[in-house]
PDB file of the backbone (N, CA, C, O) and the ligand in Angstrom, with CONECT records:
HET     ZN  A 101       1
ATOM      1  N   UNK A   1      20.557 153.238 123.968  1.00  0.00           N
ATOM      2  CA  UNK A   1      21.552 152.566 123.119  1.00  0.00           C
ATOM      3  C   UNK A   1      20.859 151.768 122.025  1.00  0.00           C
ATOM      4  O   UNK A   1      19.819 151.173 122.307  1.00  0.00           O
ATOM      5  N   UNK A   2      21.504 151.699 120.461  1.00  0.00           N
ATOM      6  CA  UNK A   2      20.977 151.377 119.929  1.00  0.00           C
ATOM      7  C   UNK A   2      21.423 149.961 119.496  1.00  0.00           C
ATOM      8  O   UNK A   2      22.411 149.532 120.091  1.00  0.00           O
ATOM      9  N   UNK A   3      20.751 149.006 118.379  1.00  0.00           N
ATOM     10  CA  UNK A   3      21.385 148.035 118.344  1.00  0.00           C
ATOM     11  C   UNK A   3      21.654 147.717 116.833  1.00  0.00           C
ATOM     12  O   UNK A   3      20.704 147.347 116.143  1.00  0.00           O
ATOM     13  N   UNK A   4      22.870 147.839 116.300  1.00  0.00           N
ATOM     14  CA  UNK A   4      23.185 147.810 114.756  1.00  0.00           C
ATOM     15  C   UNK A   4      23.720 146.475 114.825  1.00  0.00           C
ATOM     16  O   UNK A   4      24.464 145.841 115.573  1.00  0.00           O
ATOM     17  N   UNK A   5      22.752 146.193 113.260  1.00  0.00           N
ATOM     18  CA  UNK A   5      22.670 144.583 112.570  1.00  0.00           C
ATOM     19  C   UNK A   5      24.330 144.983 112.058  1.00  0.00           C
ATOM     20  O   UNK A   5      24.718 146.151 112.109  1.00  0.00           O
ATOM     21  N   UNK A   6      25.344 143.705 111.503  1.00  0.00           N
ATOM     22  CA  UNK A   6      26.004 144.199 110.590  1.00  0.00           C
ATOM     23  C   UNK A   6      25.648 143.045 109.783  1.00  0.00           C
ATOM     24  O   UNK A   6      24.727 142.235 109.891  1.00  0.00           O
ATOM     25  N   UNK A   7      26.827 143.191 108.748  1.00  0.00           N
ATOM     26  CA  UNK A   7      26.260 142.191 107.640  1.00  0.00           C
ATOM     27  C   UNK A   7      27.141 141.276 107.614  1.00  0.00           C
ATOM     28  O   UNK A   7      27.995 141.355 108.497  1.00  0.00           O
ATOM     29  N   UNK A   8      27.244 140.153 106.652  1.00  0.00           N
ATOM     30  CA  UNK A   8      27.892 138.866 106.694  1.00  0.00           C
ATOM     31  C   UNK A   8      28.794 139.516 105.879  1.00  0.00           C
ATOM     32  O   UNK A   8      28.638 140.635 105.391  1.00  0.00           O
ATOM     33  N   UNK A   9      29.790 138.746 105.738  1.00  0.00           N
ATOM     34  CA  UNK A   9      30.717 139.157 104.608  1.00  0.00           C
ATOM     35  C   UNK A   9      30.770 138.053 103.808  1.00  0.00           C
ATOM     36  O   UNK A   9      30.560 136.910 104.213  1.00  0.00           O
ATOM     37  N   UNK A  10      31.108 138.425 102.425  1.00  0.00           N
ATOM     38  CA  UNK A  10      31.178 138.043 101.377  1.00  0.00           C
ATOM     39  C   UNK A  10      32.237 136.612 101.117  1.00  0.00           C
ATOM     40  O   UNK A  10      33.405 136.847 101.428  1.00  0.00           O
ATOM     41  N   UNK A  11      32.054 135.625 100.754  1.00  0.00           N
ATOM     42  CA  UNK A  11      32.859 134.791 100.038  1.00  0.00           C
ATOM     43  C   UNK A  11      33.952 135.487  99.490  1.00  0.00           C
ATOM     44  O   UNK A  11      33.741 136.096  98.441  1.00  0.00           O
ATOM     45  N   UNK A  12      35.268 135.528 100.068  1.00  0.00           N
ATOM     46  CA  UNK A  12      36.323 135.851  99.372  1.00  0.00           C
ATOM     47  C   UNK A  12      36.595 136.716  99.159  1.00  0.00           C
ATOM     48  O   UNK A  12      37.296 137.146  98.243  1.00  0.00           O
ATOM     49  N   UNK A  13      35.754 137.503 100.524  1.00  0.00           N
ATOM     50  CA  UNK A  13      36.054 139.016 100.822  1.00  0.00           C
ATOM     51  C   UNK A  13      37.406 139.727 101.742  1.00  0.00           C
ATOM     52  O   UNK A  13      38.079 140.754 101.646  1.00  0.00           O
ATOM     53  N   UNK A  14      37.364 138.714 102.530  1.00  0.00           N
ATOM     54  CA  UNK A  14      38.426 138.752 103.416  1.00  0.00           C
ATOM     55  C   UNK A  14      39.874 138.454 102.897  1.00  0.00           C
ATOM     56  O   UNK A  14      40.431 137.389 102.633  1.00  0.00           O
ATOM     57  N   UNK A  15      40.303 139.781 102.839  1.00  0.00           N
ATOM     58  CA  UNK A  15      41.890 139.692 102.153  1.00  0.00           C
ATOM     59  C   UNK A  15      42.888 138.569 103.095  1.00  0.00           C
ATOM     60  O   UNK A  15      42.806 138.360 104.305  1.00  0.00           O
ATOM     61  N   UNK A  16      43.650 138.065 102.295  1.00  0.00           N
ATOM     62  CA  UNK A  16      44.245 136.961 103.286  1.00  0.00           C
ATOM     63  C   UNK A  16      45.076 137.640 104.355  1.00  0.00           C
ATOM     64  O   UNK A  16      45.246 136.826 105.262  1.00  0.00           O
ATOM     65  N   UNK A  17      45.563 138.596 104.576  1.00  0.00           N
ATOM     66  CA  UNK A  17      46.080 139.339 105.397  1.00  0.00           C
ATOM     67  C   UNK A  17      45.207 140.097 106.708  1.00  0.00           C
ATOM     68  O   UNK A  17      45.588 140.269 107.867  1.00  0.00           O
ATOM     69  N   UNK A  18      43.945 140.463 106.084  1.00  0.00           N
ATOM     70  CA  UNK A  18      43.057 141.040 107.319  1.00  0.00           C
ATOM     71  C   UNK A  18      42.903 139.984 108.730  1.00  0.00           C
ATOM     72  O   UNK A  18      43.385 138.881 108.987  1.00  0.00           O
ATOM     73  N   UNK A  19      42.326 140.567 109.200  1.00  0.00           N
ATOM     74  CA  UNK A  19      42.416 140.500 110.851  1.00  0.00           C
ATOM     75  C   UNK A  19      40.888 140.227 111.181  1.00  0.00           C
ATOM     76  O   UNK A  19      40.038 141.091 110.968  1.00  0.00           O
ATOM     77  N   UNK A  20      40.557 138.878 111.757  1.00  0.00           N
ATOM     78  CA  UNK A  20      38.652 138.689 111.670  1.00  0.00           C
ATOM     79  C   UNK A  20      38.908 138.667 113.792  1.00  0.00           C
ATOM     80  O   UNK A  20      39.496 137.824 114.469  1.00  0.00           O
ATOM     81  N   UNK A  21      38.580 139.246 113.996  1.00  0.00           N
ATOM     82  CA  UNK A  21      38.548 138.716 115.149  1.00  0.00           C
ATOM     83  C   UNK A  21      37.423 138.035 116.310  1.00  0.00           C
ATOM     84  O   UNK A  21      36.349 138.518 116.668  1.00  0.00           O
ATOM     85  N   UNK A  22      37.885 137.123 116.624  1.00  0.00           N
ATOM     86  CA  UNK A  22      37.604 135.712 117.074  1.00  0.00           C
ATOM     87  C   UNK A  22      36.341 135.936 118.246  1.00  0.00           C
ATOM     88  O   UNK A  22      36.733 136.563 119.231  1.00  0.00           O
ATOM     89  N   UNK A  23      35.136 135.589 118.278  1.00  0.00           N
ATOM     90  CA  UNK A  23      34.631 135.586 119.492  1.00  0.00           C
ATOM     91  C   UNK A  23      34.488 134.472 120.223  1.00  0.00           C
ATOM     92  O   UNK A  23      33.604 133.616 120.213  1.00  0.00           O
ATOM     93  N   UNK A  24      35.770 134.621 121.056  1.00  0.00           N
ATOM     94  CA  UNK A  24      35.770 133.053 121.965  1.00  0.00           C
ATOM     95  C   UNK A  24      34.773 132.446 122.671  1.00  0.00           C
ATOM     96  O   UNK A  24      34.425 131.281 122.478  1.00  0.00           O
ATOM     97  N   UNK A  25      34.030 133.599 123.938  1.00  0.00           N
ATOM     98  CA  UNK A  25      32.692 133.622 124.762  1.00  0.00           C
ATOM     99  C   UNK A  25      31.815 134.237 124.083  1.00  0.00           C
ATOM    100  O   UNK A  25      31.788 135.405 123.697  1.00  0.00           O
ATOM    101  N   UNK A  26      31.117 133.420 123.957  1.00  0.00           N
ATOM    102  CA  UNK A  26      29.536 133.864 123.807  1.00  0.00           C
ATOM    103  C   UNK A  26      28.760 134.992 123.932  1.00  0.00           C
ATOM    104  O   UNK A  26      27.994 135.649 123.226  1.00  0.00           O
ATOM    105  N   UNK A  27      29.275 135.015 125.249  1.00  0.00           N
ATOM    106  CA  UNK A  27      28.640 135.604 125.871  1.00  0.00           C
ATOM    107  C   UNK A  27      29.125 136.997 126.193  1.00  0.00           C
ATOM    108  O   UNK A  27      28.342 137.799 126.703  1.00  0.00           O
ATOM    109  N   UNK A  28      30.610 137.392 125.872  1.00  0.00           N
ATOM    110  CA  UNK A  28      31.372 138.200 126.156  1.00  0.00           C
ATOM    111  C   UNK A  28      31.187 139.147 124.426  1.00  0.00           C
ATOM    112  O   UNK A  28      31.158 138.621 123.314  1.00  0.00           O
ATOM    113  N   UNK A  29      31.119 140.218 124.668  1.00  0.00           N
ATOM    114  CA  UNK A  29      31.624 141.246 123.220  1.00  0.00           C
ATOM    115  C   UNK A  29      32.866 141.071 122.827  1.00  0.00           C
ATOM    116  O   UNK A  29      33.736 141.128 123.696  1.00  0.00           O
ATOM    117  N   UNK A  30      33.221 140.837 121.542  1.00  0.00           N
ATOM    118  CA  UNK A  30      35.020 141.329 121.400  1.00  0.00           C
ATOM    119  C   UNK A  30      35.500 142.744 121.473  1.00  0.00           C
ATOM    120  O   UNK A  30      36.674 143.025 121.714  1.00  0.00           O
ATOM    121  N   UNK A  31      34.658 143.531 121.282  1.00  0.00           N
ATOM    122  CA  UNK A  31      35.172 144.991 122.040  1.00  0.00           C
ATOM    123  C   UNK A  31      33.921 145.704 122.817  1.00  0.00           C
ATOM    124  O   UNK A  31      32.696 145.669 122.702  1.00  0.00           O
ATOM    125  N   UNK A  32      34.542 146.146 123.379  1.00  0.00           N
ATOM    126  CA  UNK A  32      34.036 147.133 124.597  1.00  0.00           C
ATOM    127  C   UNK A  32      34.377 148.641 124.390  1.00  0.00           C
ATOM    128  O   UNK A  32      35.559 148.977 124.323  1.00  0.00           O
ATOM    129  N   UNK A  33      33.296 149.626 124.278  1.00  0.00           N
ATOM    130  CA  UNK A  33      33.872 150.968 124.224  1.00  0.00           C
ATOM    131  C   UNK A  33      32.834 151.965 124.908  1.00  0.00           C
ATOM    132  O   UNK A  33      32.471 151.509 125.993  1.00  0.00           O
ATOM    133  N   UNK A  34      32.377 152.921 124.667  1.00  0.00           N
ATOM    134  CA  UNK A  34      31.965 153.949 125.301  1.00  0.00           C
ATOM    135  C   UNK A  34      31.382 154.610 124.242  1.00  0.00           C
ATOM    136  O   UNK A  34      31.256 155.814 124.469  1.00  0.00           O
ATOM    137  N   UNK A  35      30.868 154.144 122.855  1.00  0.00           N
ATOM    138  CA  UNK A  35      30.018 154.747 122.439  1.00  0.00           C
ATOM    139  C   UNK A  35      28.548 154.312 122.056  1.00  0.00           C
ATOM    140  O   UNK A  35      28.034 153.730 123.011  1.00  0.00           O
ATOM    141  N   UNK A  36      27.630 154.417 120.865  1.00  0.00           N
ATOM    142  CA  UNK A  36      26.206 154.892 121.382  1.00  0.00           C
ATOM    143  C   UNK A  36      25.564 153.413 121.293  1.00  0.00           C
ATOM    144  O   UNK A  36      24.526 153.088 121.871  1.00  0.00           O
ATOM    145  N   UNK A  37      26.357 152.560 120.468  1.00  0.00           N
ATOM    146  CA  UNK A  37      25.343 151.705 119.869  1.00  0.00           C
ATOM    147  C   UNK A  37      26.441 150.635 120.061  1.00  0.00           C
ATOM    148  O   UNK A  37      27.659 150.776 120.177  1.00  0.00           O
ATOM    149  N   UNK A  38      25.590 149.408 120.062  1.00  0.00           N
ATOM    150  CA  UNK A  38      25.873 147.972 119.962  1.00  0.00           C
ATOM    151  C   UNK A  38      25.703 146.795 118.974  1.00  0.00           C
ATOM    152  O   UNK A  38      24.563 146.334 118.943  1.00  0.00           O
ATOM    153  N   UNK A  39      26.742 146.141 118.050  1.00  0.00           N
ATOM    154  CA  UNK A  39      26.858 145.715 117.063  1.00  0.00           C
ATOM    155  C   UNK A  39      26.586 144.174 117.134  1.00  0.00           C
ATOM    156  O   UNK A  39      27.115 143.378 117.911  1.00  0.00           O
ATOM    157  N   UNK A  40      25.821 143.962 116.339  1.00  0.00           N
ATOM    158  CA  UNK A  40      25.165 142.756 116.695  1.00  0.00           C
ATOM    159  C   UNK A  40      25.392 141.810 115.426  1.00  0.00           C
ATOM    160  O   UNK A  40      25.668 142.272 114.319  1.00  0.00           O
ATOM    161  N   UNK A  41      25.241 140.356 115.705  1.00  0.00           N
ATOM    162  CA  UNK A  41      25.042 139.279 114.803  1.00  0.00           C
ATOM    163  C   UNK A  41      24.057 139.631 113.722  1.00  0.00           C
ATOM    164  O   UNK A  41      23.098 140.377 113.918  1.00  0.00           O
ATOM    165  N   UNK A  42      24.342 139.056 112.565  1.00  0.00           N
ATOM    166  CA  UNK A  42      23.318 139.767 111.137  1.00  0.00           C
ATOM    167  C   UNK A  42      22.796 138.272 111.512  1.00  0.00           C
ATOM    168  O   UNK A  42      21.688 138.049 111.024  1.00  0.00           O
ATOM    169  N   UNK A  43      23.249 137.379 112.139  1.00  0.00           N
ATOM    170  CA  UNK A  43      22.878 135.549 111.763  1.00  0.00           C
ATOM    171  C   UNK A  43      21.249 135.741 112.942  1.00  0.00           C
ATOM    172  O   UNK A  43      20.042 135.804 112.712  1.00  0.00           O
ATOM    173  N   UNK A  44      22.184 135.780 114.313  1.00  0.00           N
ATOM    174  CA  UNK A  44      21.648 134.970 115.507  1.00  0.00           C
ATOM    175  C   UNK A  44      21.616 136.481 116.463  1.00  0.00           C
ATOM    176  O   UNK A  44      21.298 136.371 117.647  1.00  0.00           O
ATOM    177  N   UNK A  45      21.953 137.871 115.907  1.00  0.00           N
ATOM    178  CA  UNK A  45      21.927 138.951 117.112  1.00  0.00           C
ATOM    179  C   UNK A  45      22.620 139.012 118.356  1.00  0.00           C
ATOM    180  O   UNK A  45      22.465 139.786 119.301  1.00  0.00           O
ATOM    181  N   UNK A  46      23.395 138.080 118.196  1.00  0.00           N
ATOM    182  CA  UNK A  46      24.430 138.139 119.332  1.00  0.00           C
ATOM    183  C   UNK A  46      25.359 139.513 119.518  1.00  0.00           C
ATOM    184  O   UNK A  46      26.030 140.066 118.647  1.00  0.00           O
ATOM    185  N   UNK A  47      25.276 139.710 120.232  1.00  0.00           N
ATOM    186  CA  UNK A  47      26.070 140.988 120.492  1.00  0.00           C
ATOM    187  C   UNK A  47      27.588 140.977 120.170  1.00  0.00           C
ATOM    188  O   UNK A  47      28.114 140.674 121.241  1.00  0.00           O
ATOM    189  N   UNK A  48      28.157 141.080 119.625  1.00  0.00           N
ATOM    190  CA  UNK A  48      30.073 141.330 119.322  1.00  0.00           C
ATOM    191  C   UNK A  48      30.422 142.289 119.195  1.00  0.00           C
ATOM    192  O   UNK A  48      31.486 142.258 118.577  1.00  0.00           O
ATOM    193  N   UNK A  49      29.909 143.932 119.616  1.00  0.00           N
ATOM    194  CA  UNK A  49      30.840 144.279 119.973  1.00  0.00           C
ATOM    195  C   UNK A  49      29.842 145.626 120.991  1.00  0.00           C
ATOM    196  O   UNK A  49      29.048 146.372 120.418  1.00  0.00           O
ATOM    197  N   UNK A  50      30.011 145.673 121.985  1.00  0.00           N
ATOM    198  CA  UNK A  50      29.640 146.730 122.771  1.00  0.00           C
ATOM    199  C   UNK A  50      29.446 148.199 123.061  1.00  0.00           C
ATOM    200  O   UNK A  50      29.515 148.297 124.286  1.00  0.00           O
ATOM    201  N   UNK A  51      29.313 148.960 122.721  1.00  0.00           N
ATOM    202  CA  UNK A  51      28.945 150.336 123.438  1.00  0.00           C
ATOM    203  C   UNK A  51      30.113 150.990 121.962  1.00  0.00           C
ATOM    204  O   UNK A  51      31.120 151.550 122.397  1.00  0.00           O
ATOM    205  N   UNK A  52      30.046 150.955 120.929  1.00  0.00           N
ATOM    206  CA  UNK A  52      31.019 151.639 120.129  1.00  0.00           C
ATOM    207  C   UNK A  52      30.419 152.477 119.100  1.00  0.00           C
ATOM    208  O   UNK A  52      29.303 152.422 118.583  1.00  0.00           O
ATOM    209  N   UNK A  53      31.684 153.493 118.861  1.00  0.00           N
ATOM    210  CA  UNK A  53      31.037 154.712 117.915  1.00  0.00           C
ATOM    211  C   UNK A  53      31.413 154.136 116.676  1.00  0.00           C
ATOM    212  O   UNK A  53      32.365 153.378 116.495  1.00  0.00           O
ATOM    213  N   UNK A  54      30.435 154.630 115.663  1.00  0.00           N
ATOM    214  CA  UNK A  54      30.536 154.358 114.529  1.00  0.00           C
ATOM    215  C   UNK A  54      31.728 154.493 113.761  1.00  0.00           C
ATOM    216  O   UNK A  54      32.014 153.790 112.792  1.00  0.00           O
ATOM    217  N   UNK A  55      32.461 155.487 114.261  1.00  0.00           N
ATOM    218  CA  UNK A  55      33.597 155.528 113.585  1.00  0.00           C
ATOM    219  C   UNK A  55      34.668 154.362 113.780  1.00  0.00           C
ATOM    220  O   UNK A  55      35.650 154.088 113.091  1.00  0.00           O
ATOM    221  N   UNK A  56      34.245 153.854 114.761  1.00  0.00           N
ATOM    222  CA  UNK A  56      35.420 152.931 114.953  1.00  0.00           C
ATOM    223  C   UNK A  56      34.768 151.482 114.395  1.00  0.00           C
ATOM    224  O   UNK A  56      35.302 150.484 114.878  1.00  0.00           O
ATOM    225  N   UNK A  57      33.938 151.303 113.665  1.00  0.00           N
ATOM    226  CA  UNK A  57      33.475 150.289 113.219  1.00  0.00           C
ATOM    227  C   UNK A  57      33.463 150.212 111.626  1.00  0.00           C
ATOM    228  O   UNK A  57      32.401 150.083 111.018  1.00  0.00           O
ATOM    229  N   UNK A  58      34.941 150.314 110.851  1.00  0.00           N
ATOM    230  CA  UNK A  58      35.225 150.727 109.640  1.00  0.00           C
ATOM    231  C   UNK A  58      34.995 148.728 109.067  1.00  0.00           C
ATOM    232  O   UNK A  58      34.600 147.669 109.554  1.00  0.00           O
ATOM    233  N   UNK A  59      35.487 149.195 107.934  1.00  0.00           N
ATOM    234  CA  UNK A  59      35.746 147.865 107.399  1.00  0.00           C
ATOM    235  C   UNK A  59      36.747 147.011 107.778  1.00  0.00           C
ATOM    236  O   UNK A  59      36.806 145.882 107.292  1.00  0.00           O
ATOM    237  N   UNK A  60      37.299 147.284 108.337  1.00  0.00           N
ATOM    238  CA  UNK A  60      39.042 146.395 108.809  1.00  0.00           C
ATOM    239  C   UNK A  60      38.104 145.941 109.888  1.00  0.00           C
ATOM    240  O   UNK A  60      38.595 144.922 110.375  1.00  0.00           O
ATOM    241  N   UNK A  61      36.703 146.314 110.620  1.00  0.00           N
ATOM    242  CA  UNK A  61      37.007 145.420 111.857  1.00  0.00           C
ATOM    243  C   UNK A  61      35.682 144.384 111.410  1.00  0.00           C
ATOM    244  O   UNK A  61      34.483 144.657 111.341  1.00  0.00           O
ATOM    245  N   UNK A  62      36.207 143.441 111.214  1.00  0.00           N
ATOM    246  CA  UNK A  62      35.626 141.921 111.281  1.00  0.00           C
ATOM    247  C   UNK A  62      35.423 140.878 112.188  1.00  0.00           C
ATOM    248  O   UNK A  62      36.402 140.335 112.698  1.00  0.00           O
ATOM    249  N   UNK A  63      34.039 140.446 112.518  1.00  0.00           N
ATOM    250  CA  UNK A  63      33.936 139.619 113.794  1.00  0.00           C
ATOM    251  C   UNK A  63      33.691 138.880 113.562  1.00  0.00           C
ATOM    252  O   UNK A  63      32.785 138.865 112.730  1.00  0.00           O
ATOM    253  N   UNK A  64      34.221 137.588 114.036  1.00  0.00           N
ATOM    254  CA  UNK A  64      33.524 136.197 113.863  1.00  0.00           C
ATOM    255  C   UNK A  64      32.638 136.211 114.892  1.00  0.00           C
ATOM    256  O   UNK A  64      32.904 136.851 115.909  1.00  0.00           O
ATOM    257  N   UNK A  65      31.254 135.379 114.743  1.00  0.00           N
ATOM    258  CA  UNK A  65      30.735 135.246 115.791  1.00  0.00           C
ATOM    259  C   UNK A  65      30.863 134.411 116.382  1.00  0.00           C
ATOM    260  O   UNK A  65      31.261 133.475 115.689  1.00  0.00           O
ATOM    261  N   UNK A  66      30.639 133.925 118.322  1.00  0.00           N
ATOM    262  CA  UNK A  66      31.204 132.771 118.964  1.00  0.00           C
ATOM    263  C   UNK A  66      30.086 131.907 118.812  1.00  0.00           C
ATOM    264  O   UNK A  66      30.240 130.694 118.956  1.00  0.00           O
ATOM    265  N   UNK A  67      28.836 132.459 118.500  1.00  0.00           N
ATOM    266  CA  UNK A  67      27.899 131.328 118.146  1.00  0.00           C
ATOM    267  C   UNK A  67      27.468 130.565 117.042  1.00  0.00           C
ATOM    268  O   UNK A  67      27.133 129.386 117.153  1.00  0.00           O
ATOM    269  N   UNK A  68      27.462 131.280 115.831  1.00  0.00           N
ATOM    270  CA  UNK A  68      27.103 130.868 114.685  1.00  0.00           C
ATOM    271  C   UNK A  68      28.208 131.103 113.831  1.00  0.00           C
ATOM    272  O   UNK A  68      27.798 130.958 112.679  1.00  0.00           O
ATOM    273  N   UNK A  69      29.144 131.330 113.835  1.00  0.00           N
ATOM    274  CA  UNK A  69      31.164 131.503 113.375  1.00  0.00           C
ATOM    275  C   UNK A  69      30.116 132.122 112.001  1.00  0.00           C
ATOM    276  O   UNK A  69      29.898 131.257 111.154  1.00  0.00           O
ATOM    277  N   UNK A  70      29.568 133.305 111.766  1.00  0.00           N
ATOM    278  CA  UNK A  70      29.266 134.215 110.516  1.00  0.00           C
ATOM    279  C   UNK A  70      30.812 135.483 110.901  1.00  0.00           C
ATOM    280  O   UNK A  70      31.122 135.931 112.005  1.00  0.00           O
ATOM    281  N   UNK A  71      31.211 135.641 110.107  1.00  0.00           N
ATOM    282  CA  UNK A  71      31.926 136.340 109.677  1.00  0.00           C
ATOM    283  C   UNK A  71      31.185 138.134 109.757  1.00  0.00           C
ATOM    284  O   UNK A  71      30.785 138.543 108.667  1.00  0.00           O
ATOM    285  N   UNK A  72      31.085 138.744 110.512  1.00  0.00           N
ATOM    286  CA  UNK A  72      30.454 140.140 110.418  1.00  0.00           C
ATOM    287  C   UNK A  72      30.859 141.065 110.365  1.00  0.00           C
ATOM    288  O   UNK A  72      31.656 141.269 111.280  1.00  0.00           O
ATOM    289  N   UNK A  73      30.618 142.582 109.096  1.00  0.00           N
ATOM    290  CA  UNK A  73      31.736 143.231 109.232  1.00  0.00           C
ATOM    291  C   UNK A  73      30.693 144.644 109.409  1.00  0.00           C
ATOM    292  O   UNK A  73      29.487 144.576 109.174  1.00  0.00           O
ATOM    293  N   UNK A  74      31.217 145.609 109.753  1.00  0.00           N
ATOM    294  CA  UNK A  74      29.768 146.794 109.927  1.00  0.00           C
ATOM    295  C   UNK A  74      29.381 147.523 108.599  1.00  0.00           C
ATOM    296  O   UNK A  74      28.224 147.476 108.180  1.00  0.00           O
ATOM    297  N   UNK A  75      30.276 148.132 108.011  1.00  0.00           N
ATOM    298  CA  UNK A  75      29.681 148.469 106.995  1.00  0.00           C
ATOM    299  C   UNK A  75      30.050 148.074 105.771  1.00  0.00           C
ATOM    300  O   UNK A  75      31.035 147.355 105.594  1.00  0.00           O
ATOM    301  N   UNK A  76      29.073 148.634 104.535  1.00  0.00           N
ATOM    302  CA  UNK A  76      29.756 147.931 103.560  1.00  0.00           C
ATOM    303  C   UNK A  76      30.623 147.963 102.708  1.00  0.00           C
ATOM    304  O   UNK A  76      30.871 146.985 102.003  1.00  0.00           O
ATOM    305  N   UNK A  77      31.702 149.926 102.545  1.00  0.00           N
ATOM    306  CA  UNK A  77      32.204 150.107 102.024  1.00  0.00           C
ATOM    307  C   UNK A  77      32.824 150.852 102.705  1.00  0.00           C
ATOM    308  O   UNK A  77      32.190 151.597 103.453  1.00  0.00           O
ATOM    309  N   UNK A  78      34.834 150.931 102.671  1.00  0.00           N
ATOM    310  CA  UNK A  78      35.768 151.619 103.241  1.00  0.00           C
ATOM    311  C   UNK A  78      35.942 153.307 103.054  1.00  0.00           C
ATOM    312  O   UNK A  78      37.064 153.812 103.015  1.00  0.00           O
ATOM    313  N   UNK A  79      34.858 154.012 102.959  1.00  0.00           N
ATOM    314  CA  UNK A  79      35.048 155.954 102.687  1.00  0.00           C
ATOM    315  C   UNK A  79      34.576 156.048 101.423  1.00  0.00           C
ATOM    316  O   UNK A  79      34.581 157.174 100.924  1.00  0.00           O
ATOM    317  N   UNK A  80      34.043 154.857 100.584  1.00  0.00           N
ATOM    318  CA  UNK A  80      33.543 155.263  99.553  1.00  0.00           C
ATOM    319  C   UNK A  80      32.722 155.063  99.328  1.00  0.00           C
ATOM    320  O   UNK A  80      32.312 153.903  99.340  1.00  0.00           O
ATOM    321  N   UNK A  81      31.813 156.345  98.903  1.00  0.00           N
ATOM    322  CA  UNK A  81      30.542 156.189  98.282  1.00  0.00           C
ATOM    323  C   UNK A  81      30.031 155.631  96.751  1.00  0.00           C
ATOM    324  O   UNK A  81      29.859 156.364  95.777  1.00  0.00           O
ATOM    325  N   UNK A  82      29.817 154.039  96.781  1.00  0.00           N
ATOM    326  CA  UNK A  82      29.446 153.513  95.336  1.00  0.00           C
ATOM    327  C   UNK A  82      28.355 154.323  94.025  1.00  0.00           C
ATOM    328  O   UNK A  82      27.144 154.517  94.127  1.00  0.00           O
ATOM    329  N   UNK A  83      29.054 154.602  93.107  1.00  0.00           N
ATOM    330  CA  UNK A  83      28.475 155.670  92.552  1.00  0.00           C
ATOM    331  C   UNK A  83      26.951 154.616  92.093  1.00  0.00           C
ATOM    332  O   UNK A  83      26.687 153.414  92.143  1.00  0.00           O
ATOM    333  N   UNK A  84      26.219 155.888  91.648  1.00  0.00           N
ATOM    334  CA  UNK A  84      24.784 154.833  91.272  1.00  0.00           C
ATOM    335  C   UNK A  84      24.837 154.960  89.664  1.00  0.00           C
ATOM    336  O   UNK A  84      25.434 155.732  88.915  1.00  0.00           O
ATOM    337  N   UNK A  85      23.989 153.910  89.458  1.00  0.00           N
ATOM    338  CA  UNK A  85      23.676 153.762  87.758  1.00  0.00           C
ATOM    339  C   UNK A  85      22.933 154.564  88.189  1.00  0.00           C
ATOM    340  O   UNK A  85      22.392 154.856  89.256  1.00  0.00           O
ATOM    341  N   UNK A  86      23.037 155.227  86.129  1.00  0.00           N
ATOM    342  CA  UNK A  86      21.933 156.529  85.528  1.00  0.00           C
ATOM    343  C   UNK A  86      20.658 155.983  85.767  1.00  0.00           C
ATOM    344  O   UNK A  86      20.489 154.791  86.023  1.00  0.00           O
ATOM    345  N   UNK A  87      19.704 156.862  85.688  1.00  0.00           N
ATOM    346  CA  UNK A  87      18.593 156.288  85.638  1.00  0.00           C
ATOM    347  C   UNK A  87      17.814 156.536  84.294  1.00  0.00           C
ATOM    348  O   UNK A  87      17.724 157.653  83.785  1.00  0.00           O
ATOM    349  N   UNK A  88      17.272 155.419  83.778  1.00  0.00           N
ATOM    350  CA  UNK A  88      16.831 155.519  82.213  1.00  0.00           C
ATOM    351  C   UNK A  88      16.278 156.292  81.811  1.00  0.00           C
ATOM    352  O   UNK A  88      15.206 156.524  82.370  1.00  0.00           O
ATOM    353  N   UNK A  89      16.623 157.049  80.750  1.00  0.00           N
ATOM    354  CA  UNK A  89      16.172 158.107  80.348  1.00  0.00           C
ATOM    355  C   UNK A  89      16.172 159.445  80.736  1.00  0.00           C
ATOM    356  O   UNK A  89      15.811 160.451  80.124  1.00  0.00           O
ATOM    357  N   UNK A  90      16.796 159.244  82.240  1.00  0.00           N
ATOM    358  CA  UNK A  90      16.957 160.866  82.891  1.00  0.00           C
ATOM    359  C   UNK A  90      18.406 161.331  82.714  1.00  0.00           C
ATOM    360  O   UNK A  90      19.196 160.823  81.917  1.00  0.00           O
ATOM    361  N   UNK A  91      18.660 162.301  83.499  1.00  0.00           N
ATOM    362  CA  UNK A  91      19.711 163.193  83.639  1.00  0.00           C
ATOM    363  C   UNK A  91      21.482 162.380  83.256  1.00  0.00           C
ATOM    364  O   UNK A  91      22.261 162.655  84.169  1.00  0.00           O
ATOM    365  N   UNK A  92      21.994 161.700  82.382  1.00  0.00           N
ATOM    366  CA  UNK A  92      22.957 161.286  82.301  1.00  0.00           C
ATOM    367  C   UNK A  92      23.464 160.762  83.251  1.00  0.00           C
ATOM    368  O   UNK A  92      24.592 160.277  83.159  1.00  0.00           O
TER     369      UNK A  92
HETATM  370 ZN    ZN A 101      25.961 134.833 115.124  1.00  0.00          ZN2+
END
């Protein structure tokens, strides 16, 4: 099993409507699942969320952590791939 960092989220990222959910225990994950890898604190590595497949770790799911209250979300963009700047002088 592996162990994926996620990242903090952004100042004023969190739509006022989304859903952060709360890690009360410490010591406890806020979810539990059955897939490969385990999602961890970007702050302190605390574990929040357990045994889950990547797919289910979209942008809607947001964790507070119960130790260091960082805001963590897994990835960084909802199905879209951010296009890249040209690179100077090459291919348009
Ligand atoms: Zn933390």
């Amino acid at each position: 099993m592996a162990s994926i960092k996620m990242r903090a989220i952004r100042e004023g990222e969190v739509p006022p409507d989304g859903g952060t959910a709360l890690q009360e225990d410490a010591d406890r994950p806020v979810f539990n699942g059955n897939g490969p890898d385990d999602y961890i604190c970007v702050k302190c590595d605390n574990v929040l969320a357990h045994a889950m497949h990547p797919i289910q770790m979209t942008k809607k799911v947001r964790v507070k952590c119960g130790v260091c209250s960082t805001i963590n979300v897994a990835v960084e963009v909802d199905g879209e791939v951010p296009r890249r700047p040209a690179w100077p002088g090459g291919r348009g």
